[in-house]
C-alpha positions as CSV (number, residue, x, y, z in Angstrom):
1,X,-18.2,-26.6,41.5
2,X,-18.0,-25.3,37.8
3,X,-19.9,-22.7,36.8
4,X,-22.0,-22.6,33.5
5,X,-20.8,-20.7,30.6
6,X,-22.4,-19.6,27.5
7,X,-22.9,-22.0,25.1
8,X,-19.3,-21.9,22.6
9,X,-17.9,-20.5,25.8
10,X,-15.4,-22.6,28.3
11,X,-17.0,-23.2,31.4
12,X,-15.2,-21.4,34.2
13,X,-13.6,-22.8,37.0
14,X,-13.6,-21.2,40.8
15,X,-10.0,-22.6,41.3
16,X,-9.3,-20.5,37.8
17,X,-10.3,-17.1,38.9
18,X,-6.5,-16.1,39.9
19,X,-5.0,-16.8,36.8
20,X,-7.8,-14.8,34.6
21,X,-6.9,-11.8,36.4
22,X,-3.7,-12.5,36.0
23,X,-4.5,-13.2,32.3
24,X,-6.1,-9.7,32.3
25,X,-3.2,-7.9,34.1
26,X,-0.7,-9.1,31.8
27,X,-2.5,-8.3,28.7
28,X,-3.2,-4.9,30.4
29,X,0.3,-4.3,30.6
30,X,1.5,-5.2,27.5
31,X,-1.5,-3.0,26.1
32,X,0.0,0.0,28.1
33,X,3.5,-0.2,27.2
34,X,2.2,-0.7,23.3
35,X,2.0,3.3,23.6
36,X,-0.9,5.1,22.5
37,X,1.8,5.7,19.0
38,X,0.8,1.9,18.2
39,X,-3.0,2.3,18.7
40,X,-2.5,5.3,16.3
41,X,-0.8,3.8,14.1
42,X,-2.8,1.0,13.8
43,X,-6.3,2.7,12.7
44,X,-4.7,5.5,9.9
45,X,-7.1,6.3,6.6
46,X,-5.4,8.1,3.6
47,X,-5.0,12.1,3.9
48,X,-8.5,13.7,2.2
49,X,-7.6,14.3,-1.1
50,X,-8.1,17.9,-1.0
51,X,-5.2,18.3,1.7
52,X,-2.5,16.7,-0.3
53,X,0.3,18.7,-1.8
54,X,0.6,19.4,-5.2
55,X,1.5,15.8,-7.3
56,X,1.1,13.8,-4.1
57,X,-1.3,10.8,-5.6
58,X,-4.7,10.0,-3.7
59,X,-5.6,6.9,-2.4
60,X,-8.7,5.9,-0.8
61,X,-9.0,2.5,1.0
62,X,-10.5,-0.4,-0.6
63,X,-13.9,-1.7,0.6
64,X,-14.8,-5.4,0.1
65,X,-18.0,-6.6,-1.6
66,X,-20.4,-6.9,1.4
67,X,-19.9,-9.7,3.4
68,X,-17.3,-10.7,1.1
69,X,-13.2,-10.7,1.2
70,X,-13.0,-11.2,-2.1
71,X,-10.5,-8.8,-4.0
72,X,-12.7,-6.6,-7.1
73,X,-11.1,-4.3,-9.1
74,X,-11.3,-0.8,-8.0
75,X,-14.5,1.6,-8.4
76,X,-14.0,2.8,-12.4
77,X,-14.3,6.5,-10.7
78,X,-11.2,5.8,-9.0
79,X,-9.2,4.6,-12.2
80,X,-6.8,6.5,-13.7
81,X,-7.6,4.5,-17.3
82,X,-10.9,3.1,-16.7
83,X,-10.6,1.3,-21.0
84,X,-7.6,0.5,-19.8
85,X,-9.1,-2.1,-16.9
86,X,-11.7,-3.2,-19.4
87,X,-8.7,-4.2,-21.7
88,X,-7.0,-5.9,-19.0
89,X,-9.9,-7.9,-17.4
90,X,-11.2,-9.0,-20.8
91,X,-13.6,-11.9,-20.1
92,X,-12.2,-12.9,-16.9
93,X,-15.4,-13.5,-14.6
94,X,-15.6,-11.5,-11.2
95,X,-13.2,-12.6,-8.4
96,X,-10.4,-13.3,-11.1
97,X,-10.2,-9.7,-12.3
98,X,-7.8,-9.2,-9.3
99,X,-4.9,-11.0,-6.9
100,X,-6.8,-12.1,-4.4
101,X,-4.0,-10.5,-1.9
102,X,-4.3,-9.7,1.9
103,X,-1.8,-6.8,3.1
104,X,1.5,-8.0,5.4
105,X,2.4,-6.1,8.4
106,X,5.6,-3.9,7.7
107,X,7.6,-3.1,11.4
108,X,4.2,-3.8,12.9
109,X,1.6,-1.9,10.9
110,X,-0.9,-3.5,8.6
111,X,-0.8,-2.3,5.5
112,X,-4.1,-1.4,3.8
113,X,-6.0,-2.4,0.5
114,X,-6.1,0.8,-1.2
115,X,-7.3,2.4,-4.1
116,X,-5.0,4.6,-5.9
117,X,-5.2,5.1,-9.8
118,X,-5.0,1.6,-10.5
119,X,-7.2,-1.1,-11.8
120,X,-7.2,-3.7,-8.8
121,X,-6.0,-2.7,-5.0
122,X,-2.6,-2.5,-3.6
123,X,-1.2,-2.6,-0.4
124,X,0.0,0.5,1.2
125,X,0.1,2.5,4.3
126,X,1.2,6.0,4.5
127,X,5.0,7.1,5.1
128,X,4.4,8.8,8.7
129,X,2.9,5.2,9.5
130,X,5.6,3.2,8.0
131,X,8.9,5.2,7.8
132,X,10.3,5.2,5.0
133,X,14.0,6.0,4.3
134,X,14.3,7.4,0.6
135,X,17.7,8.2,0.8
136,X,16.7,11.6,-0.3
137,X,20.1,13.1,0.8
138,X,22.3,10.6,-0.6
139,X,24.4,11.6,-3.2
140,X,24.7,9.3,-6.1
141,X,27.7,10.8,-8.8
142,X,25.2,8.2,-11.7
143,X,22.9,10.4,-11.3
144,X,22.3,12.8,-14.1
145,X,19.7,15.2,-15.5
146,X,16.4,14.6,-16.5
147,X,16.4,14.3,-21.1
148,X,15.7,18.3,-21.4
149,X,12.0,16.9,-23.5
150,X,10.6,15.9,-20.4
151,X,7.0,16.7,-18.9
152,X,7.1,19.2,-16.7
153,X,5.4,16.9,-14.0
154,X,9.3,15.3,-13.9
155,X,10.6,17.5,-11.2
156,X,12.6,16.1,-8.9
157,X,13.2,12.7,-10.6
158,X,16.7,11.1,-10.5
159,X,17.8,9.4,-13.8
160,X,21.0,7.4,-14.9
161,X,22.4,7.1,-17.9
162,X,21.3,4.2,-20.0
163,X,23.8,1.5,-21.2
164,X,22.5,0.5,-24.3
165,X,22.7,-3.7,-25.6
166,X,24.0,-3.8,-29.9
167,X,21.3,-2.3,-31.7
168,X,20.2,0.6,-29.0
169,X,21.2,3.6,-28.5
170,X,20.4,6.0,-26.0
171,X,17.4,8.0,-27.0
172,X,14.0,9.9,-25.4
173,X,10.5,8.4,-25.9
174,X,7.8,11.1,-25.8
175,X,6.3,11.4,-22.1
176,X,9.2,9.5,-20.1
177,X,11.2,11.8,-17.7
178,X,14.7,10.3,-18.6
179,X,16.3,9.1,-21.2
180,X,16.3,5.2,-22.4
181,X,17.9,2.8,-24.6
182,X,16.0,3.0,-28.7
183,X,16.3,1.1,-31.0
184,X,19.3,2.3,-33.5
185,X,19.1,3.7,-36.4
């Protein structure tokens, strides 16, 4: 005899019942030996704002109109250069203002729409959920100084020196950290 499911459910057959526990165990199992790491990993939010370090940038995840997966642009209280946007976006209606981008999976995580300064939402996930390898202790001998004008918000940066096409030469443009190629004089 079959038994009578839910409708949009598959009715369920007696001579079934071992192989949905079996279903069950397996996918038991493979939920165990996920770890609780992947669980964690998988539900992250961006550090409060208040708790980041100095220069750290704050992001806040992006929320969808309701009931909606369109992509919009970001709240204008979130926007670093809220004219900016308007600039950008001209006339274009709502729905086109913004890639219509879903976030990949990067070694296993789902990265998140996020807002972060910017006009439209980006993917990103933090570096304790991805790791990252910066190659912060490499050392590099084209590396060189920071142009001695820069802001002071430069520290840290690694520059190279330029190499200039004909009619450049290597100069500083007011609020970059290192130097670039100018047009000659």
């Amino acid at each position: 005899s079959v038994e009578h499911a839910a409708p949009g459910l598959p009715a369920r057959h007696p001579a079934n019942e071992g192989h949905d526990s079996l279903a069950m165990a397996t996918f038991a199992a493979v939920l165990l030996m996920a770890g609780p790491a992947s669980a964690a990993a998988a539900v992250w939010k961006p550090e409060p704002c208040a708790e980041l370090e100095p220069g750290v940038p704050c992001t806040h995840l992006y929320e969808h109109p309701h009931g909606s997966t369109t992509v919009m642009p970001c709240p204008v209280n979130l926007q670093t250069s809220p004219d900016g946007c308007v600039a950008l976006f001209g006339e274009k209606p709502d729905g086109e203002q913004c890639p219509q981008i879903t976030c990949p999976k990067a070694l296993g995580v789902t990265m998140k729409l996020v807002c972060a300064g910017g006009c439209c939402p980006t993917c990103w996930a933090p570096d304790h959920v991805v790791s990252l390898d910066r190659h912060t202790a490499l050392e590099n001998p084209n590396v060189v100084p920071p142009a001695p004008q820069a802001p002071t918000t430069c520290g840290g940066v690694r520059c190279f020196e330029p190499v200039c096409g004909a009619g450049y030469t290597k100069g500083h443009v007011q609020g970059d950290c290192c130097y670039s190629c100018v047009p000659g004089r």
